[in-house]
Residue frames as qw, qx, qy, qz and C-alpha x, y, z in Angstrom:
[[0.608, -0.570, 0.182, -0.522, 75.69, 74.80, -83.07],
 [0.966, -0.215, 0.080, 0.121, 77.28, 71.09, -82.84],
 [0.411, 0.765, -0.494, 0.035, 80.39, 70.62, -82.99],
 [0.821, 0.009, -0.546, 0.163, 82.90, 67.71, -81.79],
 [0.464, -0.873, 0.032, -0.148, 83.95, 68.30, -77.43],
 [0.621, 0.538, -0.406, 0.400, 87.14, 68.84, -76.54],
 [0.566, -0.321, -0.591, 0.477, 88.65, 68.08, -73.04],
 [0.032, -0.061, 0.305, -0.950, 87.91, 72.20, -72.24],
 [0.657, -0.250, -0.335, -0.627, 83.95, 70.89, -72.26],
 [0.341, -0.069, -0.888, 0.301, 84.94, 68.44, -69.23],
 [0.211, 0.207, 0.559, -0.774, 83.26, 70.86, -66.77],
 [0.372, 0.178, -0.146, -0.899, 80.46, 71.08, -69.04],
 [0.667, 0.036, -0.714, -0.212, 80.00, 67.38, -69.66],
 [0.276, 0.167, -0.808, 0.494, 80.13, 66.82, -66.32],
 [0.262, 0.072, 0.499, -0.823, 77.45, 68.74, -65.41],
 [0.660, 0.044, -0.165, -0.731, 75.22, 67.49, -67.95],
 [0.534, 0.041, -0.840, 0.083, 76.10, 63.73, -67.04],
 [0.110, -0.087, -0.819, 0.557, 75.04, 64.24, -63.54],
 [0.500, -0.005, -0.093, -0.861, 71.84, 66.24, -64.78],
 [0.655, 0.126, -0.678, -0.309, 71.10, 63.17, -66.43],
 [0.324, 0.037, -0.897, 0.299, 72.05, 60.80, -63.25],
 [0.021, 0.064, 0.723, -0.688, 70.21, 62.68, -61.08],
 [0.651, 0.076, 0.045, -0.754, 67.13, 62.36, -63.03],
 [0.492, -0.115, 0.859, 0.079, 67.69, 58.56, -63.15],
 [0.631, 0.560, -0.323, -0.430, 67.78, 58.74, -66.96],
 [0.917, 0.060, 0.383, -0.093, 68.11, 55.04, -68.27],
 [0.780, 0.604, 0.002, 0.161, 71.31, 55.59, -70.51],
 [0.863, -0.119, -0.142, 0.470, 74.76, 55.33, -70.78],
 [0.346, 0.704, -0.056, 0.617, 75.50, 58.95, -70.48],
 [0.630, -0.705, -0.015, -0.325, 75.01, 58.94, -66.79],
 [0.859, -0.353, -0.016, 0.371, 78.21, 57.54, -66.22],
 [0.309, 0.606, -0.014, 0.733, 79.73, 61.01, -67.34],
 [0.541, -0.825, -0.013, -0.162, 79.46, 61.99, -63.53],
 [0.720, -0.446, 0.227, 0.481, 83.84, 61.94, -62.70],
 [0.113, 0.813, -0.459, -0.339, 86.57, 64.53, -64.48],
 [0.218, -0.407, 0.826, 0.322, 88.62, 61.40, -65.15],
 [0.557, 0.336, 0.752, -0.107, 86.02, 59.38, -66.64],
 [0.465, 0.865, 0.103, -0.156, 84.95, 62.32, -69.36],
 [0.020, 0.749, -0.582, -0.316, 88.77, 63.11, -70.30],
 [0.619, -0.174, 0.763, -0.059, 89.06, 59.38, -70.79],
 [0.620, 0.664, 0.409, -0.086, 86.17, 59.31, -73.14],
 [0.380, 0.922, -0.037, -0.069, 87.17, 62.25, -75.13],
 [0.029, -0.684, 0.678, 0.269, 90.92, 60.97, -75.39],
 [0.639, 0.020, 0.766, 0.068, 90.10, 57.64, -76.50],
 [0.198, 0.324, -0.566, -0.732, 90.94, 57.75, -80.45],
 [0.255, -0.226, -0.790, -0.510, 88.08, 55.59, -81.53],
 [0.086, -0.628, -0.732, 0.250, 85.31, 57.63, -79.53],
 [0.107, 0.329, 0.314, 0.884, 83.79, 60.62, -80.83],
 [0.090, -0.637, -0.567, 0.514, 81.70, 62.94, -78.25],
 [0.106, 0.191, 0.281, 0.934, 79.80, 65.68, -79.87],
 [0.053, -0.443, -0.550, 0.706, 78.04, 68.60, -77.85],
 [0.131, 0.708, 0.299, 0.626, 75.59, 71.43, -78.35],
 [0.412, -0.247, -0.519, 0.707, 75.82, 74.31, -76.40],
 [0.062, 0.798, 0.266, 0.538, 73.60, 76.96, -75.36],
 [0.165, -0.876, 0.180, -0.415, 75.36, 79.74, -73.27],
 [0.002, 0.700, -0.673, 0.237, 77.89, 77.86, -72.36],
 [0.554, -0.207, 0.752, -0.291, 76.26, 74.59, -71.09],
 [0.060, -0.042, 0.985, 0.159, 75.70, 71.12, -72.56],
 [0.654, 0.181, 0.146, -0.720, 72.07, 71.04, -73.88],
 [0.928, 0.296, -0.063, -0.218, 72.63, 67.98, -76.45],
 [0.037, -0.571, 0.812, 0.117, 75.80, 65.39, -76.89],
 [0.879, 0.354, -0.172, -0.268, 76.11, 62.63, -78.77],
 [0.246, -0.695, 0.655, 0.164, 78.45, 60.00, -78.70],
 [0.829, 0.419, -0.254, -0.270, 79.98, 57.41, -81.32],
 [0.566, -0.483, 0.662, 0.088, 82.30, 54.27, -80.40],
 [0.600, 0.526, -0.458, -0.391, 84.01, 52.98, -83.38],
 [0.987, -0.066, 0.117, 0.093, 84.24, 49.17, -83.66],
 [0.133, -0.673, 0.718, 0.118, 88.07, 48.17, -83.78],
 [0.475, -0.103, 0.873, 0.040, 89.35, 45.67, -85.78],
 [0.003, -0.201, -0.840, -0.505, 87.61, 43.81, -88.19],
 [0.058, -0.790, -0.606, 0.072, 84.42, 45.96, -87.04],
 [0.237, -0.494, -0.320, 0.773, 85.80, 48.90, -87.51],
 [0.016, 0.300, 0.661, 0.688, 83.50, 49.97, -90.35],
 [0.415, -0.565, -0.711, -0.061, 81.11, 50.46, -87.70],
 [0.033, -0.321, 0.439, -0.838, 80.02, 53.05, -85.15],
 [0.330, -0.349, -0.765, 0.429, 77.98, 52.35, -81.89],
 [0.022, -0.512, -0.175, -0.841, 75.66, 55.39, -81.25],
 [0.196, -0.488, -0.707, 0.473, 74.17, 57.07, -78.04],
 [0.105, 0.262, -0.083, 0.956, 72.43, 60.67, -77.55],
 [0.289, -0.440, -0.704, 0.476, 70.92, 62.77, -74.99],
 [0.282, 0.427, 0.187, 0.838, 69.46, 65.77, -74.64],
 [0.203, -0.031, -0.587, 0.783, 68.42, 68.18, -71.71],
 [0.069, 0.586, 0.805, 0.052, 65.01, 67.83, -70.76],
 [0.003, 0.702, 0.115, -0.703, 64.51, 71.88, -71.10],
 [0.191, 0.377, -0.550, -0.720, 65.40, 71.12, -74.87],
 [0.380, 0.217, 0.899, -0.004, 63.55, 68.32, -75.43],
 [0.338, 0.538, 0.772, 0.013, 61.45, 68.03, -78.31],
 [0.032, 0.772, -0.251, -0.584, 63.32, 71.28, -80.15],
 [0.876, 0.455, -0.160, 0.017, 64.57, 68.95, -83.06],
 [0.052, -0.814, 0.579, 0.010, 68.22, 68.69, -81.27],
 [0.776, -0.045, 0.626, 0.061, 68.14, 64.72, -80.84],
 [0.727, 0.627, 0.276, 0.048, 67.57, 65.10, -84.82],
 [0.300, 0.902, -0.280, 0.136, 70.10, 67.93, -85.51],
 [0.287, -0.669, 0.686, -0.011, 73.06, 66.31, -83.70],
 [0.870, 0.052, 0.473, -0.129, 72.32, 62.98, -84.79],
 [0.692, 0.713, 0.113, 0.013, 72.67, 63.96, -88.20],
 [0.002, 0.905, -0.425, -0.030, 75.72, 66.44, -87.67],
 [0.521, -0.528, 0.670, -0.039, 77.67, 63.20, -86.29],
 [0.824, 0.205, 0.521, -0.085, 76.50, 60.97, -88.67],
 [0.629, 0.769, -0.103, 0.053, 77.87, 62.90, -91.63],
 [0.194, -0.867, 0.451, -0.087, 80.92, 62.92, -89.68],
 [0.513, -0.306, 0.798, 0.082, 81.63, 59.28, -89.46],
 [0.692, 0.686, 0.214, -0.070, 80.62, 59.31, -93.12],
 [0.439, 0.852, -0.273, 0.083, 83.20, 61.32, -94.02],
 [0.385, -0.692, 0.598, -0.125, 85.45, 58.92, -91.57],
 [0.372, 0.166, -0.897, -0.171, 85.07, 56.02, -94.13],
 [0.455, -0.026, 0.676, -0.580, 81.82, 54.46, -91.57],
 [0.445, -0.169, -0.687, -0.549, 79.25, 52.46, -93.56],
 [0.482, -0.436, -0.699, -0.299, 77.32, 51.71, -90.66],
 [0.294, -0.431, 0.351, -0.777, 75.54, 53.36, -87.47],
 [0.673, -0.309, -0.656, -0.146, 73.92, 50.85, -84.73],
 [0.251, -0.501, 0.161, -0.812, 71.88, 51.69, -81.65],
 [0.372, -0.489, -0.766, -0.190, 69.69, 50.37, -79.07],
 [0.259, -0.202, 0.307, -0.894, 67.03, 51.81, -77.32],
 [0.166, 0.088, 0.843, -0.505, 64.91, 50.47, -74.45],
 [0.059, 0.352, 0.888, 0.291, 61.16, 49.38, -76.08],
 [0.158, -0.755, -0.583, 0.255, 59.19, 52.45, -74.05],
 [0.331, -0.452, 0.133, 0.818, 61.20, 54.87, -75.19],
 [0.540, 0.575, 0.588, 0.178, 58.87, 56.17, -77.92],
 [0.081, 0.975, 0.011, -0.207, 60.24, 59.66, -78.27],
 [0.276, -0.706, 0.542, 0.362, 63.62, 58.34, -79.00],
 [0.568, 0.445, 0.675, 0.155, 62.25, 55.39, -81.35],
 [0.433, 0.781, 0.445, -0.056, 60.52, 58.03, -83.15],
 [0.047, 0.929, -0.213, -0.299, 63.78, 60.21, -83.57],
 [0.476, -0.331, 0.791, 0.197, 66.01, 57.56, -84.33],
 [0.579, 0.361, 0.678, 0.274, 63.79, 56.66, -87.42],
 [0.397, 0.893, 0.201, -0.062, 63.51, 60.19, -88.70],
 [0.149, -0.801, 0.544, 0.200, 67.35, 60.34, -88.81],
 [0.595, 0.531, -0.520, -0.307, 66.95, 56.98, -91.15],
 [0.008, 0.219, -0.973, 0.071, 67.91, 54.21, -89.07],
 [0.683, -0.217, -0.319, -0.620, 65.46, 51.45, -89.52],
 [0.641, -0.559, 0.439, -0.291, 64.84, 48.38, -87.04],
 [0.467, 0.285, -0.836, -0.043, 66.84, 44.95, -87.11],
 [0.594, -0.056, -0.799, 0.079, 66.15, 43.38, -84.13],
 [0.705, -0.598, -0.046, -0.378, 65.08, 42.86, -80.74],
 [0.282, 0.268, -0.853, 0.349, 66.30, 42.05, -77.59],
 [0.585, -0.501, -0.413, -0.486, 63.59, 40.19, -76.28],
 [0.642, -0.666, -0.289, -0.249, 62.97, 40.60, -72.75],
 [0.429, 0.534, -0.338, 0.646, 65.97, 42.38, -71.90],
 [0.104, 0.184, -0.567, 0.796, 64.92, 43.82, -68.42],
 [0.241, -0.639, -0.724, 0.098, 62.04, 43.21, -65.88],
 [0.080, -0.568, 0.014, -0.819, 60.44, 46.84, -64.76],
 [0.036, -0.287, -0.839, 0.460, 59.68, 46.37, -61.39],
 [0.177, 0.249, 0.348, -0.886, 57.34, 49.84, -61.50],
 [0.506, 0.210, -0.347, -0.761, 55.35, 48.70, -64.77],
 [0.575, -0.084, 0.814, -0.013, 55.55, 44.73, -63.66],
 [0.828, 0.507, 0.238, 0.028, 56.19, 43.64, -66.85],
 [0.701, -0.052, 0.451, 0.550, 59.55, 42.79, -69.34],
 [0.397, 0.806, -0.255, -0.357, 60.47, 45.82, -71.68],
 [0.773, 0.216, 0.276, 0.529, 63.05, 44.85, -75.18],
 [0.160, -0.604, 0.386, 0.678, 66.15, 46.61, -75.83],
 [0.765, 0.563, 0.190, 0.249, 65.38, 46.83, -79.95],
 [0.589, -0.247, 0.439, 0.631, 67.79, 47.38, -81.95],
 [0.486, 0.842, 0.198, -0.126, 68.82, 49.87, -85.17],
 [0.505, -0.287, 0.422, 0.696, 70.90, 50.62, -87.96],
 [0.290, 0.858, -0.009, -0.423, 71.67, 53.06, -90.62],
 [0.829, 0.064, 0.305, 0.464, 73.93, 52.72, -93.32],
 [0.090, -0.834, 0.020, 0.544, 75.98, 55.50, -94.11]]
């Protein structure tokens, strides 16, 4: 059902990137909302976009940015998934899928953050093995909650 996206998944990424925007989701996939922007992504040899699809559309996608350089041992993780799927295990099942991938790409390490409220993604993110390192404390003010969330931090080791 996963599998890595390939510039014929633009339209498809597209739409789920603006899904995303226009629920003013809080993550970097929302900037998938321009043709050039996705092709970009998905031509850029040390980024790795990987989709599910169900009947043709973008339900889950993942994406991995490999450090360069003397970091490139490393991948950067994001993932999303369409709030109709939510809470299917797909955050879990793609995670993984990708992860074995940049396993088998010579990776030794996976590293995330996610925003401190975000307990549904927390809670995947540790059943897929990554554990916490760190905190950014008081990363952003909420106006709507008045009060400072932290961007923590995570890693896996592959």
């Amino acid at each position: 059902m996963y599998r890595i996206a390939t510039l014929e998944d633009t339209k498809a990424i597209l739409a789920f990137g603006r899904e995303l925007k226009h629920q003013n989701a809080r993550m970097s996939f929302t900037e998938y909302d321009t043709i050039d922007y996705i092709k970009d992504q998905l031509s850029d040899e040390n980024i790795r976009v990987f989709i599910g699809l169900d009947q043709g559309q973008v339900v889950a996608m993942f994406r991995g940015i490999r450090g360069t350089g003397l970091k490139d041992h490393s991948v950067y993780v994001a993932c999303a998934i369409k709030k109709d799927y939510r809470k299917k295990g797909l955050a879990t099942g793609i995670t993984n899928f990708a992860l074995d991938y940049f396993k088998d790409q010579g990776i030794l390490i996976a590293r995330t953050k996610i925003y401190s409220w975000n307990k549904a993604s927390i809670a995947t993110i540790k059943k897929c093995g990554f554990q916490e390192s760190g905190r950014v404390v008081m990363h952003e003010f909420l106006p709507d909650i008045n009060d400072y969330i932290d961007d923590v931090i995570f890693h896996r080791k592959l």
